[in-house]
C-alpha positions as CSV (number, residue, x, y, z in Angstrom):
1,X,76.1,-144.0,-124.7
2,X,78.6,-142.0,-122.6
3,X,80.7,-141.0,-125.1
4,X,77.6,-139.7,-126.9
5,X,76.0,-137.7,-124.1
6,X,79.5,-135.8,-123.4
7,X,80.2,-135.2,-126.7
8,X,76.5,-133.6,-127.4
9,X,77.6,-131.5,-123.9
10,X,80.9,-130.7,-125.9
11,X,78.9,-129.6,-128.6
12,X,76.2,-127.5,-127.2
13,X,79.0,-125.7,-124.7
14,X,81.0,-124.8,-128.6
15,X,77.8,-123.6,-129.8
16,X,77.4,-121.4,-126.7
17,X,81.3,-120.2,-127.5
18,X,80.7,-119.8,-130.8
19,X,77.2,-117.6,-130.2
20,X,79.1,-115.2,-127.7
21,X,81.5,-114.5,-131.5
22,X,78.7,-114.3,-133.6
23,X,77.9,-110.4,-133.3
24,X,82.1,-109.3,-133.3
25,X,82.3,-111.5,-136.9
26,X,78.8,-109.2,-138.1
27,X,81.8,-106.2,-138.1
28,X,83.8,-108.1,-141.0
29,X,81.2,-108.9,-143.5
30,X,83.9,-109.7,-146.3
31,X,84.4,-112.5,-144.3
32,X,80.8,-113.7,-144.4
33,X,80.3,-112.6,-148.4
34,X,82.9,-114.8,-149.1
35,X,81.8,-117.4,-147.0
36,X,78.3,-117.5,-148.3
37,X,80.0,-117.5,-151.7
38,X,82.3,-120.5,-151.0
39,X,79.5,-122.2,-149.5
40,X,76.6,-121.6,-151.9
41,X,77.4,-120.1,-154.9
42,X,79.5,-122.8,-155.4
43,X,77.1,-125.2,-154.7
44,X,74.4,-123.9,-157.2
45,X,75.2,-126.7,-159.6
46,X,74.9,-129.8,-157.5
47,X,71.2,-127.8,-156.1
48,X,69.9,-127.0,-159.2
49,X,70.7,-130.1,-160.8
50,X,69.2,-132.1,-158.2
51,X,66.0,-130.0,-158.2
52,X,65.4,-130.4,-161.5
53,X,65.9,-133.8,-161.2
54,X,63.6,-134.1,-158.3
55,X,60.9,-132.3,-159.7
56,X,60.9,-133.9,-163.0
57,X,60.8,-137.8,-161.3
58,X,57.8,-135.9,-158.9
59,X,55.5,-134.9,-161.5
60,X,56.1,-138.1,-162.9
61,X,55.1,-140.4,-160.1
62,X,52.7,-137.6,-158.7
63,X,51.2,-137.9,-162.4
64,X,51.0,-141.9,-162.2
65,X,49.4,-141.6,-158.6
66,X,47.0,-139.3,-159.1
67,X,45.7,-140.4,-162.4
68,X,44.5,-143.7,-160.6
69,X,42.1,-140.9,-158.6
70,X,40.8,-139.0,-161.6
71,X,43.0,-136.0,-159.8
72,X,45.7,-135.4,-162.4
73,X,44.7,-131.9,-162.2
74,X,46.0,-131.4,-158.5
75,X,49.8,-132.6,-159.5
76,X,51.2,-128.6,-159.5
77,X,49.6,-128.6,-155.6
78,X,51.3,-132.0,-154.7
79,X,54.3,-130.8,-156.3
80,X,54.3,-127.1,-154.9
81,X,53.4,-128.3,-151.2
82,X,55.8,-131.5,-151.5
83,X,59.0,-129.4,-152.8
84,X,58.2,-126.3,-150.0
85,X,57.7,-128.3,-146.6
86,X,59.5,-131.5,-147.3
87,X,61.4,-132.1,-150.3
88,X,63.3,-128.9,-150.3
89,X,64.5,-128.5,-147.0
90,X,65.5,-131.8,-146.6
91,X,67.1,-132.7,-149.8
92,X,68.8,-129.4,-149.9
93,X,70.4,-129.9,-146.0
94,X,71.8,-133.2,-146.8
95,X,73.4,-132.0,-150.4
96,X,74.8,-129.1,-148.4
97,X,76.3,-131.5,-145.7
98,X,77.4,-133.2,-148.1
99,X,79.6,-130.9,-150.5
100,X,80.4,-127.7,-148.3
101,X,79.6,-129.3,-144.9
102,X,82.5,-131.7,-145.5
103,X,84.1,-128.4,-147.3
104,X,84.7,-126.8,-144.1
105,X,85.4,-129.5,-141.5
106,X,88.3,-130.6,-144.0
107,X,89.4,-126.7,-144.2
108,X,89.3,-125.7,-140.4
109,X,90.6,-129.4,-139.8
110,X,93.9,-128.8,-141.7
111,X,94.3,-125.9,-139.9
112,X,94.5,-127.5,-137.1
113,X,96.5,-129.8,-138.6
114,X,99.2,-127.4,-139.6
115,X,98.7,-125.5,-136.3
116,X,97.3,-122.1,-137.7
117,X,94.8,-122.1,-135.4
118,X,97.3,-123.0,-132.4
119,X,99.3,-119.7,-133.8
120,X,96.0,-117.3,-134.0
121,X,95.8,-118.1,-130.5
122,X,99.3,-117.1,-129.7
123,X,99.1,-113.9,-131.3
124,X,95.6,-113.1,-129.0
125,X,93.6,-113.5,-131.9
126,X,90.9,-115.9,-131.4
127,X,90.2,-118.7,-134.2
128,X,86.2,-118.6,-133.0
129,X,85.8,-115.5,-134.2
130,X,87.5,-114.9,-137.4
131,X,87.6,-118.9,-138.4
132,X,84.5,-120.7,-137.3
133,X,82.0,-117.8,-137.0
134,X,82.2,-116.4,-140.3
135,X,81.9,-120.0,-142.2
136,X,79.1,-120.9,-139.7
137,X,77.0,-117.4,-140.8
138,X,78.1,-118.1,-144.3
139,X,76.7,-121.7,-144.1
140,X,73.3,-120.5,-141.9
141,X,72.5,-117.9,-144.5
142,X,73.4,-120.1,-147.8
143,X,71.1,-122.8,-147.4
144,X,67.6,-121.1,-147.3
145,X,68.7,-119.6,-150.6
146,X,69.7,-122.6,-151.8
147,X,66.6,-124.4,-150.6
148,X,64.2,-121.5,-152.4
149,X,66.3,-122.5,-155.5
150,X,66.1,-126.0,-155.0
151,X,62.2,-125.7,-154.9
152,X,61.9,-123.2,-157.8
153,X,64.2,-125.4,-160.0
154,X,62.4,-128.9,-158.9
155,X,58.8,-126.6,-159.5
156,X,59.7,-126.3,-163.2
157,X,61.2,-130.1,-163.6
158,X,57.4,-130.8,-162.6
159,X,55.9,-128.5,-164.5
160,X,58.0,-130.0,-167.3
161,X,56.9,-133.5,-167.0
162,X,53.4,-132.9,-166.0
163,X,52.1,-130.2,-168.5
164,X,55.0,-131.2,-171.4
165,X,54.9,-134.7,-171.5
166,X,52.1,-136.0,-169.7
167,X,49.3,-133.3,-171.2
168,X,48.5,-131.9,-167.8
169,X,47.0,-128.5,-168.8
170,X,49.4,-125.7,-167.9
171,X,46.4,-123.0,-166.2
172,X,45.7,-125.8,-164.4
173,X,48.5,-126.6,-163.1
174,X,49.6,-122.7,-161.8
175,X,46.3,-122.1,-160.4
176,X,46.4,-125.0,-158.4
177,X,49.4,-124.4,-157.4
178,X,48.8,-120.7,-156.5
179,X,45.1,-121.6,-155.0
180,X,46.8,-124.6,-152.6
181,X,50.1,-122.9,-151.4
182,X,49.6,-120.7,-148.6
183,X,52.0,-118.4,-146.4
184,X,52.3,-121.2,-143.7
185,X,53.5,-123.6,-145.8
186,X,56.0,-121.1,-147.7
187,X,56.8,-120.2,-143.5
188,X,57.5,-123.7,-142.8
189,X,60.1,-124.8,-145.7
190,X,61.8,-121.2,-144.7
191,X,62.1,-122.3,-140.6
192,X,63.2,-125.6,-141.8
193,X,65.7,-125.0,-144.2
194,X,67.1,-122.4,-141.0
195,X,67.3,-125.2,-138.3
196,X,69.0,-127.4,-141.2
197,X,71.3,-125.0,-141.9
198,X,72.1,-124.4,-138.4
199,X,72.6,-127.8,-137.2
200,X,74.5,-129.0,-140.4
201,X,77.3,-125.5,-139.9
202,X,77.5,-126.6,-136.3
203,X,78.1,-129.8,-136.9
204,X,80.7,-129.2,-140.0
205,X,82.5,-126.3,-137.7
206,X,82.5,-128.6,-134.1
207,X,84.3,-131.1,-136.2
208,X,86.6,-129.8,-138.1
209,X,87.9,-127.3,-134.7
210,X,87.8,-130.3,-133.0
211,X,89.9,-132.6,-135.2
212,X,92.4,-134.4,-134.6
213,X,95.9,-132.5,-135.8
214,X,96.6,-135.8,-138.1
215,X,95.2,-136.9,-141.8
216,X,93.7,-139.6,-140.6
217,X,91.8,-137.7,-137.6
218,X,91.0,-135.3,-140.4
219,X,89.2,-137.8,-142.7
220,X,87.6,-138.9,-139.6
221,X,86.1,-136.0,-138.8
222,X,84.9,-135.3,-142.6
223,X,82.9,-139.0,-142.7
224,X,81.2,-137.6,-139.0
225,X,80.3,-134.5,-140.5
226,X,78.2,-135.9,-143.3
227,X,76.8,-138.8,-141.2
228,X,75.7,-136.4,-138.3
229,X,74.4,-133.8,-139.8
230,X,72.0,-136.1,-142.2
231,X,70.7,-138.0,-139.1
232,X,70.3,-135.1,-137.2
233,X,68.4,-133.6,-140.2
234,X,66.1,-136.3,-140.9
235,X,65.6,-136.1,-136.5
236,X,65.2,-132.6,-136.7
237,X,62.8,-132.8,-139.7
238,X,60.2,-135.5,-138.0
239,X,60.0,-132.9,-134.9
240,X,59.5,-129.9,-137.0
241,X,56.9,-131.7,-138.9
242,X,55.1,-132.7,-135.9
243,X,55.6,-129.3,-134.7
244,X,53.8,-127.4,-137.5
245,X,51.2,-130.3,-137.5
C-alpha cells in the first residue's frame, strides 16, 4: 500500500513537471505531427478493425435482444448510444494502451537505457520537453480521433448486420439513430476518450522516463504500462459514468 501511495505521489509530481513543458513543446509542432502520426495513424488498422468487429457482433446480439421485445426497430439507437458513451471510449483507450502506449514506454525506456536522456541533460537540454511532452500531446490528441473512428467504423459493422443480414429496415435504422443521439451523449464519448487519453500517455511516458536503464527493467515497465493504464481506464470510466449520470 506504501509503495503504491508514493508512487501515485511520484506520478502526479511528473505530471505537474511535465505540465510546466507542455506550452514550450506547442513552439515545435513537427514534433507533435509526427507524434500524433506515430501514435495514431499508425494505429488506424488495429481501430478500425476492431470497430468493425465490434459493431458487427453489436447489432447482432443487440438484434437477438431486442427482438425478444418486439423492439428490433431501436437496434441503430442501442448501437449509436452504446458505441458513443461506452464502447468507444473504452475499447479504443485500452487498444491504444496497448499498441502505442507500450510503443512509447519501450522508446523513452531505451533511451534511458542507452543514456540519451542522461546526455540531453548534460548539454542543458531538457528530456521533458523535447522527449516526453511531445509524445504525451501526440498521444492526448490521437485517441479522440481514433475513438470518433472507432465509433463510425463499429456504426457501419451494425448497420451491416442489422439492416443486411438480419432485415432491419435501413430508414429505420438512421432515423433512430439520428432521433435518439443527442449532443450530450456525442459530449460525453468526446470528454471520455480525453481523460483516457490523458491518463493512458501519462502513464506510458511516467514509465518509460522512469525505467530502469536495463532490458529487463525495460520490459517491466512495458507490462506496467498496459496493466495500469487499462485499470485505471475502466476506474476512470465507472466515475465518469456516474458523473454524467
Amino acid at each position: 500500500m506504501l509503495a503504491g501511495i508514493r508512487r501515485l505521489g511520484a506520478t502526479v509530481l511528473f505530471l505537474l513537471r511535465l505540465g510546466t513543458q507542455l506550452l514550450p513543446a506547442l513552439a515545435r509542432p513537427r514534433l507533435i505531427v509526427s507524434q500524433i502520426y506515430n501514435t495514431g495513424a499508425r494505429s488506424l488498422i488495429i481501430i478500425m478493425l476492431s470497430g468493425l468487429f465490434v459493431g458487427m457482433v453489436l447489432g447482432l446480439q443487440g438484434y437477438q435482444l431486442l427482438q425478444r421485445f418486439g423492439s428490433a426497430d431501436v437496434l441503430g439507437s442501442a448501437a449509436a448510444l452504446g458505441l458513443l458513451k461506452e464502447l468507444g471510449p473504452v475499447i479504443t483507450a485500452l487498444l491504444f494502451a496497448g499498441r502505442a502506449g507500450t510503443a512509447l514506454t519501450s522508446e523513452i525506456g531505451l533511451m534511458r537505457a542507452t543514456d540519451q536522456l542522461t546526455a540531453m541533460e548534460m548539454m542543458a537540454v531538457d528530456p521533458l520537453r523535447y522527449v516526453a511532452a511531445p509524445r504525451f500531446l501526440g498521444g492526448v490528441i490521437a485517441v479522440p480521433l481514433l475513438t470518433a473512428i472507432f465509433a463510425i467504423v463499429g456504426l457501419f459493422g451494425a448497420q451491416l448486420i442489422g439492416v443486411q443480414l438480419m432485415g432491419v429496415d435501413a430508414g429505420v435504422f438512421w432515423s433512430q439513430t439520428q432521433d435518439s443521439v443527442r449532443l450530450r451523449d456525442v459530449s460525453e464519448g468526446i470528454v471520455k476518450s480525453i481523460v483516457f487519453g490523458i491518463a493512458c500517455c501519462l502513464v506510458a511516458v511516467y514509465e518509460g522516463y522512469n525505467a530502469e536503464p536495463t532490458a529487463a527493467g525495460v520490459g517491466l515497465a512495458t507490462t506496467r504500462t498496459v496493466v495500469a493504464s487499462s485499470v485505471l481506464t475502466l476506474l476512470l470510466d465507472y466515475v465518469l459514468t456516474a458523473a454524467f449520470l
